[in-house]
DRENZA-526384 format. One record per residue (C-alpha): residue number from 1; x, y, z negated. Coordinates in pm, 1 decimal, m for minus. Layout:
<recs>
resi; x; y; z
NUM; X; Y; Z
...
</recs>
This chain:
<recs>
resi; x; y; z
1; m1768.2; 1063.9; 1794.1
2; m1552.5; 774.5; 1905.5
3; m1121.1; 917.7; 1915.1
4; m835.7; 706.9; 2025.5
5; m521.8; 806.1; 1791.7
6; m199.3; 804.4; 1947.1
7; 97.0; 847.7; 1720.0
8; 398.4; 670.5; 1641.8
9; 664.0; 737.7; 1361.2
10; 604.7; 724.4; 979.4
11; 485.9; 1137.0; 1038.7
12; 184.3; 1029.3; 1160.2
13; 68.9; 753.4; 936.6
14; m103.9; 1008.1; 715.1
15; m282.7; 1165.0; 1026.1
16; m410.4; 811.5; 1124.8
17; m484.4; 657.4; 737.9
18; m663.9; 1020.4; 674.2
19; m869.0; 989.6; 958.2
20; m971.7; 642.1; 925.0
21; m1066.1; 719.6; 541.3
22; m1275.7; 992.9; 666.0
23; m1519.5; 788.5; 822.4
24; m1435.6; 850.6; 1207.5
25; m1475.5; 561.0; 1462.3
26; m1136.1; 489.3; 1587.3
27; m1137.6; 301.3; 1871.3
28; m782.3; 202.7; 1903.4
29; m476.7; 312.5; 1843.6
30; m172.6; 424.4; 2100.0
31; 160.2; 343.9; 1994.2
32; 537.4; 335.1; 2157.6
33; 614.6; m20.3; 2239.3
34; 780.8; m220.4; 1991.4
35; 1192.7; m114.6; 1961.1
36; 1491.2; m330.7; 1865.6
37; 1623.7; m267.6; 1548.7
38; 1933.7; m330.7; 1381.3
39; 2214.0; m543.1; 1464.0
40; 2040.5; m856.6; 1559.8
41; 1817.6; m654.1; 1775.4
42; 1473.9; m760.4; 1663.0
43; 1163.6; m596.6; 1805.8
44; 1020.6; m386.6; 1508.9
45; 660.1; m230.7; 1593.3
46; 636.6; 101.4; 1534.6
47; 536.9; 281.6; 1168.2
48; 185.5; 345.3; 1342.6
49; 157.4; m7.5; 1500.6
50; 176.0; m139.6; 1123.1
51; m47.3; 83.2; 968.1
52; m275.4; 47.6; 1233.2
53; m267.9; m335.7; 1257.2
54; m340.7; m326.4; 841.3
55; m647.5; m87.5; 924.6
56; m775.1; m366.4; 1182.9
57; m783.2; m115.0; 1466.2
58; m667.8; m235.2; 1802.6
59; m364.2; m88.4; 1920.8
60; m234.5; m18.5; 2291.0
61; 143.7; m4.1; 2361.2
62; 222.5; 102.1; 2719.6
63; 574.5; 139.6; 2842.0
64; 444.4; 416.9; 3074.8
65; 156.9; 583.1; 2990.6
66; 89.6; 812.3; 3277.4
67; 125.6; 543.1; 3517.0
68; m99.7; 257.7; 3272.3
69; m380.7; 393.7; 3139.6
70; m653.8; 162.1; 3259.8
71; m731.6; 46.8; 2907.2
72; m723.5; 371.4; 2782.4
73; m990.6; 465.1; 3013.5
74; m1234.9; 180.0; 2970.0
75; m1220.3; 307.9; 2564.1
76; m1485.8; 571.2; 2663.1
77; m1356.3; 797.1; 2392.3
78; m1489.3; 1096.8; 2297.2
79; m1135.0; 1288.9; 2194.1
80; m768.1; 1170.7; 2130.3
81; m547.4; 1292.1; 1815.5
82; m212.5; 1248.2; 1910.3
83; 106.7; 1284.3; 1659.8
84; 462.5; 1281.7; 1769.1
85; 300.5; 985.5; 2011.3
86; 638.4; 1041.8; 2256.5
87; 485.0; 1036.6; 2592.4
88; 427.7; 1345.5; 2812.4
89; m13.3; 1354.9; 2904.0
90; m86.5; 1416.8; 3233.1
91; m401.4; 1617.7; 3313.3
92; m514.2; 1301.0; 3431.2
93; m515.1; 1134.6; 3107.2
94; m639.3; 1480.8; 2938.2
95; m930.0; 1437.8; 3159.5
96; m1084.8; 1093.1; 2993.1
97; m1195.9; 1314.9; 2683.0
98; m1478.5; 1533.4; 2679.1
99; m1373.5; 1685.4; 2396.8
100; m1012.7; 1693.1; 2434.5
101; m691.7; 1598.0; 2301.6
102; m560.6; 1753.9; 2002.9
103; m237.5; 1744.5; 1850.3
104; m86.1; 1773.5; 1497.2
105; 233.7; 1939.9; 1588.3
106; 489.4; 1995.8; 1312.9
107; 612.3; 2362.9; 1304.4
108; 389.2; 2669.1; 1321.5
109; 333.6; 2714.4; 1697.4
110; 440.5; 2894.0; 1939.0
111; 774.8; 2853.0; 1760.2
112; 956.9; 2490.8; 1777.7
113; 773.0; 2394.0; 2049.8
114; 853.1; 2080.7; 2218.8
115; 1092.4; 1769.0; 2069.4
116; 1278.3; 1747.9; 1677.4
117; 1093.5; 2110.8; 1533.5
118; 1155.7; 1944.3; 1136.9
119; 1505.8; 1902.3; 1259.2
120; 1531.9; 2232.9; 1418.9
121; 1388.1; 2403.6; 1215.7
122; 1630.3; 2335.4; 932.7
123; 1910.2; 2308.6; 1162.6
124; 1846.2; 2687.4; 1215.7
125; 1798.0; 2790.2; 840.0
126; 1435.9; 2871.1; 839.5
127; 1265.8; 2918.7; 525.2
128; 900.5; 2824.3; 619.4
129; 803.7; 2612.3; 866.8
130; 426.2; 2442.2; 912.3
131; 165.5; 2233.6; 1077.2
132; m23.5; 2346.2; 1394.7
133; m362.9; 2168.6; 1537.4
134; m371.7; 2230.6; 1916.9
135; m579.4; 2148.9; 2208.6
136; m357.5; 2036.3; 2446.3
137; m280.2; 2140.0; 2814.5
138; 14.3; 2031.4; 3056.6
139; 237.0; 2252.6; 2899.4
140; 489.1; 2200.2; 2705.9
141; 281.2; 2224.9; 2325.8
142; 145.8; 2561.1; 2487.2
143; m212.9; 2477.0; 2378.4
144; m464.8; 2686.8; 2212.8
145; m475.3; 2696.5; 1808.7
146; m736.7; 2564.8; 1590.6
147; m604.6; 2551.5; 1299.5
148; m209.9; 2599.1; 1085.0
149; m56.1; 2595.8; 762.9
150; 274.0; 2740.7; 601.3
151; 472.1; 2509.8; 400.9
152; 812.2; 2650.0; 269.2
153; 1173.9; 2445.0; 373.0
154; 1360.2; 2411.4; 37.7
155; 1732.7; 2458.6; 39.7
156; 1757.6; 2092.0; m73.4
157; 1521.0; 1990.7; 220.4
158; 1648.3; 1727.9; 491.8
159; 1431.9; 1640.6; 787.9
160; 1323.0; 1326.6; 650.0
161; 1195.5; 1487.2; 259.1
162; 1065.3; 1775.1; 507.7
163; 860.7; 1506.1; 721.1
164; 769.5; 1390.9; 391.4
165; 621.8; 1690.0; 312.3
166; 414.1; 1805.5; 617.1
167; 230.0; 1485.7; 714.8
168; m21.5; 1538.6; 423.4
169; m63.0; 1890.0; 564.4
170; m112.4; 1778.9; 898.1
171; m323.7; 1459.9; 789.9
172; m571.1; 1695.5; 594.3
173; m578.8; 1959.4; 902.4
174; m660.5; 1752.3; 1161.0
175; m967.0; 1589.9; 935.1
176; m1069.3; 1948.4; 896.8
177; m1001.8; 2000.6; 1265.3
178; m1252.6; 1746.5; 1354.0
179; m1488.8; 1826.1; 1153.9
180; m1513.5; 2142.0; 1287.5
181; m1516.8; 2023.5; 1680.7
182; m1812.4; 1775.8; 1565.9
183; m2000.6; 2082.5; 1467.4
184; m1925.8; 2265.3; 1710.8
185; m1737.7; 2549.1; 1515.6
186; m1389.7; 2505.5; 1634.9
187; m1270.9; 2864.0; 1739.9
188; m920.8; 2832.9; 1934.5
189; m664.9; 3116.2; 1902.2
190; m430.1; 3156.3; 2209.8
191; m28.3; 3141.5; 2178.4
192; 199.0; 3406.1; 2217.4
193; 529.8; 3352.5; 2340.0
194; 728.0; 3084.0; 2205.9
195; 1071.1; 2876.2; 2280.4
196; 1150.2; 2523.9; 2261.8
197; 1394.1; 2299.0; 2111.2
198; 1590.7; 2044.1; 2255.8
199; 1610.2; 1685.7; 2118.9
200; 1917.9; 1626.5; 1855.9
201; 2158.0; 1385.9; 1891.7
202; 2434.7; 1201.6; 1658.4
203; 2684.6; 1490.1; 1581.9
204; 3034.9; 1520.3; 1468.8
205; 3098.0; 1829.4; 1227.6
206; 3251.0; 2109.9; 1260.9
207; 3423.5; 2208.5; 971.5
208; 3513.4; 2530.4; 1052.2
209; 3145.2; 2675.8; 1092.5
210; 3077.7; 2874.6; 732.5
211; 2942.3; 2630.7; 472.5
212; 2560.0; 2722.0; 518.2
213; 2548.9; 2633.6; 880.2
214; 2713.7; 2261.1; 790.3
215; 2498.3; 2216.1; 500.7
216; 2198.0; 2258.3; 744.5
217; 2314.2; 2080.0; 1061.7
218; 2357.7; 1770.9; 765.8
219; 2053.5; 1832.5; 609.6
220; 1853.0; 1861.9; 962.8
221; 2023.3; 1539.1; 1116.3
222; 1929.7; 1305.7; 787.4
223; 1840.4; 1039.8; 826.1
224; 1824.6; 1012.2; 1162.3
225; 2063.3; 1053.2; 1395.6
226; 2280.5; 1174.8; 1172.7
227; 2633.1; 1393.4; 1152.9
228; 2945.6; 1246.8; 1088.8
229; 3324.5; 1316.4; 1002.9
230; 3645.7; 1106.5; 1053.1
231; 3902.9; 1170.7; 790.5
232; 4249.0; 932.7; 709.9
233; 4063.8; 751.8; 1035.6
234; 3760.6; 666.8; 818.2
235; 3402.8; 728.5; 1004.7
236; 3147.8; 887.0; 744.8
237; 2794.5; 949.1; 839.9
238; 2666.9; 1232.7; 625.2
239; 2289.7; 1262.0; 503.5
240; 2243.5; 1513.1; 240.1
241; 2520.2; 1822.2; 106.8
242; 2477.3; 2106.2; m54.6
243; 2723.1; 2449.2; m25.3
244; 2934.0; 2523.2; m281.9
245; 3202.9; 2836.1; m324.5
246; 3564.1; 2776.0; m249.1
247; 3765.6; 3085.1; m130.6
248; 4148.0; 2875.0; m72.0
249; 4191.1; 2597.9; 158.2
250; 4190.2; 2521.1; 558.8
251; 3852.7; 2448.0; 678.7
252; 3791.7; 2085.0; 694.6
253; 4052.9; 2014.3; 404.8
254; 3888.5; 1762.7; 135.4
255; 3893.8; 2005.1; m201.3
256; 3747.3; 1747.2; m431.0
257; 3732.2; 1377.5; m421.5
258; 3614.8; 1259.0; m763.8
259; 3393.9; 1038.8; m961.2
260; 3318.9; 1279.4; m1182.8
261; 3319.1; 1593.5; m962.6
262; 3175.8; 1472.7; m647.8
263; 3338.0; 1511.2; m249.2
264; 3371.2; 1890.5; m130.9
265; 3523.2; 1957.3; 191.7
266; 3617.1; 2340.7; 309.1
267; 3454.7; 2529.7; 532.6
268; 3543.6; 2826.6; 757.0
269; 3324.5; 3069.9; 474.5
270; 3267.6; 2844.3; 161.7
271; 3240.9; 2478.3; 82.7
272; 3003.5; 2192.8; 122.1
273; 2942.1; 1891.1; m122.3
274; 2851.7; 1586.5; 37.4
275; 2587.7; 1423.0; m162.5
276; 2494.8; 1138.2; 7.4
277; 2728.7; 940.0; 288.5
278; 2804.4; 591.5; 457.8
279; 3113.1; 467.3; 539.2
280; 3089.5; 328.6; 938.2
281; 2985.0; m11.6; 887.2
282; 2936.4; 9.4; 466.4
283; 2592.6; 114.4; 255.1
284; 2482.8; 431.7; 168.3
285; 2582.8; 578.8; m187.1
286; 2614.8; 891.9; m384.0
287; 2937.6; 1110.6; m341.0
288; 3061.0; 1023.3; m689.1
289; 3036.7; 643.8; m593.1
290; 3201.4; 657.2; m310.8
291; 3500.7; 847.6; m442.7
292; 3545.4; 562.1; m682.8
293; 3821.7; 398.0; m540.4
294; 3787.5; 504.3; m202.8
295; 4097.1; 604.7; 65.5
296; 3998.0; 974.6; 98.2
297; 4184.3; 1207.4; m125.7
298; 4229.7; 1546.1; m188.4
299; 4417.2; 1767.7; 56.8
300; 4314.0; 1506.4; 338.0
301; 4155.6; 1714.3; 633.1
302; 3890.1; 1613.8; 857.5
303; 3971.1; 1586.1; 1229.7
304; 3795.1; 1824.0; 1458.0
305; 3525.4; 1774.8; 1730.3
306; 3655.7; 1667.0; 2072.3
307; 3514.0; 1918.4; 2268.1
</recs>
């Protein structure tokens, strides 16, 4: 059986490494093109591209997929894995595999459908999320089920440890998955009705949400695109808090700024410590280290979201 794997971020690395330790023929590999990165701008191939490249498969990096997919074609493959690839499929492009296209999607279909479910799925203070196998259709990841698996979403849990987390799961489900459409023994379960979620973006916080919904909007936004707060006009991107209790204050007042003790802000119900954070333009450190010396002080309030 001859697949194509199409995949792009560091999520799918496991899919693709699994698969190619497994023993299946993988004719190439299709990847987002090469992005700019940092603040020199150099193009940076994707975390698939590089694993793929150190496997020796070839790899295919169309701008436009549904409108370039002549090489794709002359592959002759059999079936196509995809994982968080970042194109839409048209049925066109569905049609080159016999045996379909199937998709390690990370949340436990039908729910978190569609782009960010990790993110979303913290964001919202879910306590188990998953990985679903799917065949997919046109829709919007509306596809039947092969196969899923539970995983629980730790309080501690950002989107990137929770990435972490699931890509084994989904790396050793779509090997099983395979295995079973090879033999012939793949039995697909239909959806029922799900909803999707939107892409995140960068986000300024609002402190006066209660302290469990900032905690997750941080924890679901790390490490990338990221919250932030301005306070004393100082930009601080936030990528991991916890909540604490704290009855007295105005929400968005700085309790604690300490080395010893850590940064704690107010919130409308309760109190978040900010774990990790980065200065605009400085390097990422632990609360304790950045309150060493820093301009931020207690009683200092963080300036709302212009809405």
């Amino acid at each position: 059986m001859k697949i194509v794997f199409a995949g792009t971020p560091e999520f799918a690395v496991a899919s693709l490494c699994a698969l190619h330790a497994a023993g299946f023929e993988i004719a190439a590999v299709l990847t987002q093109p090469d992005k700019p990165q940092g603040r020199k701008g150099i193009l940076t191939p994707s975390s698939v591209k590089q694993a793929a490249t150190e496997l020796g498969i070839p790899v295919l990096q169309p701008n436009k997929l549904k409108e370039d997919f002549s090489a794709l074609k002359e592959l002759r493959a059999d079936l196509m894995v995809t994982c968080a690839y970042g194109q839409i499929l048209t049925q066109e492009i569905l049609d080159l595999f016999p045996l379909g296209v199937w998709n390690v999607h990370a949340s436990l279909l039908p729910a978190y459908r569609g782009a960010a479910p990790i993110a979303r799925a913290i964001m919202d203070g879910a306590k188990e999320t998953g990985v679903t196998i799917m065949k997919t259709d046109v829709g919007l990841d509306t596809g039947d089920m092969l196969l899923s698996q539970e995983v629980k979403i730790e309080d501690t849990d950002t989107a990137g440890t929770l990435s972490t987390r699931l890509a084994p799961v989904g790396a050793e489900l779509i090997v099983k998955a395979l295995h079973l459409i090879e033999s012939g023994k793949a039995e697909l379960q239909k959806q029922g009705e799900g909803f999707v979620c939107k892409k995140v973006s960068r986000t300024q916080i609002d402190f006066t949400r209660p302290a469990n919904e900032v905690s997750a909007l941080i924890r679901g936004l790390s490490p990338a695109p990221l919250s932030f707060g301005v306070v004393n006009g100082l930009t601080l991107n936030f990528y991991s808090a916890e909540t604490v209790e704290a009855e007295e204050g105005d929400a968005g007042t700085v309790l604690v700024s300490s080395p010893k003790t850590g940064f704690v802000v107010k919130c409308q119900k309760g109190a978040v410590r900010i774990l990790w954070l980065q200065p605009a333009g400085g390097k990422l450190m632990r609360d304790k280290d950045f309150c060493n010396g820093r301009k931020v002080s207690e009683g200092m309030k963080f300036d709302q979201p212009v809405l």
